[in-house]
C-alpha positions in Angstrom: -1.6 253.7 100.7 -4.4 252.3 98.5 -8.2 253.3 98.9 -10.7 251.1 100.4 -13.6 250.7 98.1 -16.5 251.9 99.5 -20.0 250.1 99.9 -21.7 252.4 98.0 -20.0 252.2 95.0 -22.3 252.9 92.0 -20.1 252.2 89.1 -21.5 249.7 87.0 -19.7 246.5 87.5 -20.5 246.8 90.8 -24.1 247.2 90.5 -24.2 244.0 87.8 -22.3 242.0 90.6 -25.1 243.5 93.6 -27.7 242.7 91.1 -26.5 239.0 90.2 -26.2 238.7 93.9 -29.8 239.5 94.8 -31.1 237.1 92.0 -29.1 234.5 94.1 -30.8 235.3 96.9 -34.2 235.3 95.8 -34.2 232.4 94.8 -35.3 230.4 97.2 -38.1 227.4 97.6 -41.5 227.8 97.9 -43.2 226.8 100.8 -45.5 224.1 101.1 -49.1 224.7 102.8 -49.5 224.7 106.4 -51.8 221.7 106.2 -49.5 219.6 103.4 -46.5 220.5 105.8 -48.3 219.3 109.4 -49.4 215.8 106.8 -45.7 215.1 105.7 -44.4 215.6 109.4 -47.0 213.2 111.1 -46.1 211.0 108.1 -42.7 211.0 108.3 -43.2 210.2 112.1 -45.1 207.7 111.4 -43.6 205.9 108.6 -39.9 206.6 107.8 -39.6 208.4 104.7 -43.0 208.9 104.1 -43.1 212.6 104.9 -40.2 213.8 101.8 -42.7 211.3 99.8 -45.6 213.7 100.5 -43.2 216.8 99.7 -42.2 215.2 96.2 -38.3 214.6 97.3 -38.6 210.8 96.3 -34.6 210.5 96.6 -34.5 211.3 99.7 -37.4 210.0 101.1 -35.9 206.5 99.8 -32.7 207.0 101.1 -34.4 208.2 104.3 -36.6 205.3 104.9 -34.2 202.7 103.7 -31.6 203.8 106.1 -33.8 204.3 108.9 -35.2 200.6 108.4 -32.3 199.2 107.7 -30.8 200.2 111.5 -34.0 199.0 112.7 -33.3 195.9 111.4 -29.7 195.4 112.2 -30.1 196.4 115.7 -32.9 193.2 116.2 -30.4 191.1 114.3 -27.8 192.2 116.7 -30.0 190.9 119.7 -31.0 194.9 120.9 -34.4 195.4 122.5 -36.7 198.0 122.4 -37.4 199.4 125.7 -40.4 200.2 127.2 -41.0 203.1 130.3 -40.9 201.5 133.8 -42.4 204.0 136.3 -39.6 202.7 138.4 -36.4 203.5 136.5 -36.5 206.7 134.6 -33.6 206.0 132.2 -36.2 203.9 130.7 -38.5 206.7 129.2 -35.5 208.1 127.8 -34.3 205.5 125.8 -38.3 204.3 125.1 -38.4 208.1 123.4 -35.6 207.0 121.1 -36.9 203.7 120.2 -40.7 205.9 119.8 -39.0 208.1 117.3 -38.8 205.0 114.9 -42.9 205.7 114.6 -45.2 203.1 113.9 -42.4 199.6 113.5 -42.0 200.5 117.4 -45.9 200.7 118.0 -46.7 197.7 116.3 -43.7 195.6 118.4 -45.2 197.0 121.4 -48.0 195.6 120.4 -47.2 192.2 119.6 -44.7 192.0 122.7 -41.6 191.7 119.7 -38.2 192.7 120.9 -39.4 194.2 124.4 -38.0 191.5 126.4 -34.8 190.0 126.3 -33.3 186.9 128.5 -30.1 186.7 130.0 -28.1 184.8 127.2 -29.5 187.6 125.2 -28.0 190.1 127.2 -25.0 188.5 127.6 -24.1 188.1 123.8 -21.3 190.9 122.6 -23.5 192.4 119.8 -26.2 193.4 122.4 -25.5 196.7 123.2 -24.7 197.9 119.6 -27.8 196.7 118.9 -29.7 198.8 121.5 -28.2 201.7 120.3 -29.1 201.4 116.4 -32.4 200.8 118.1 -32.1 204.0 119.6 -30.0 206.1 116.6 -32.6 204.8 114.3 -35.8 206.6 116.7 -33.5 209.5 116.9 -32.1 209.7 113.1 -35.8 209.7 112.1 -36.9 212.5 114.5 -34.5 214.1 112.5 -35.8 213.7 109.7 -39.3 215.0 110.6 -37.2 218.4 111.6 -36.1 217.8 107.7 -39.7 217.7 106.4 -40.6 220.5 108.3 -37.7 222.8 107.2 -38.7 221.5 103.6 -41.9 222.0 104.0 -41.8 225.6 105.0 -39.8 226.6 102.8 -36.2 226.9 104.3 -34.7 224.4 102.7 -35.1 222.8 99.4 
């Protein structure tokens, strides 16, 4: 029957190997500041992207944004609309939370009244549906990406 190596083996090459193992795990980023991180999340709310731009991860703030926009987009060219909360039907706030997540594109089509409301020929076309929900994917992908920014910016993730 052959013997189990024990944990707390001293012998050398397993000390180099414990050793090598705990330089791995030290090595891990270094937090941002508390006020730098609580900047790149608003940003990143805000603007897609924006927030990895603050943190210096300019790749992936690129990709970020451009993806993020680039659903926006396609989901108006596919005939979607953004919803907006009816006191009267709940499922509205739901999906208007979605479409907030998006950050300030949605606020500024609020504004200017840009994709709200939709006619029936609208509604009826096939494309109208998929484009309500990259609408929606594109609020929630981007809410996801604030999560990102914060686990960047605190240090868990590099």
């Amino acid at each position: 029957m052959p013997k189990l190596e024990s944990t707390f083996d001293s012998s050398p090459q397993k000390g180099e190997r414990n050793n090598k193992l705990q330089n791995e795990i030290s090595i891990s980023p270094k937090p941002a500041s508390f006020v730098r991180t609580g900047s790149a999340c608003v940003a990143a709310l805000i603007i897609p992207g924006a927030g990895h731009f603050l943190l210096g991860k300019w790749i992936r703030g690129l990709i970020t944004g451009l993806v993020i926009i680039s659903m926006f987009a396609l989901g108006f060219l596919m005939e979607g609309h953004l919803y907006k909360p009816e006191s009267t039907e709940w499922l509205t706030w739901f999906f208007s939370f979605l479409d907030a997540g998006i950050g300030l594109p949605y606020f500024v089509c609020l504004l200017v009244d840009w994709g709200v409301h939709f006619q029936a020929e609208q509604a009826a076309k096939v494309t109208f549906e998929y484009g309500n929900t990259f609408l929606c994917v594109a609020g929630a992908l981007n809410m996801l990406a604030v999560l990102d920014v914060f686990d960047i910016g605190i240090g868990r993730k590099s």
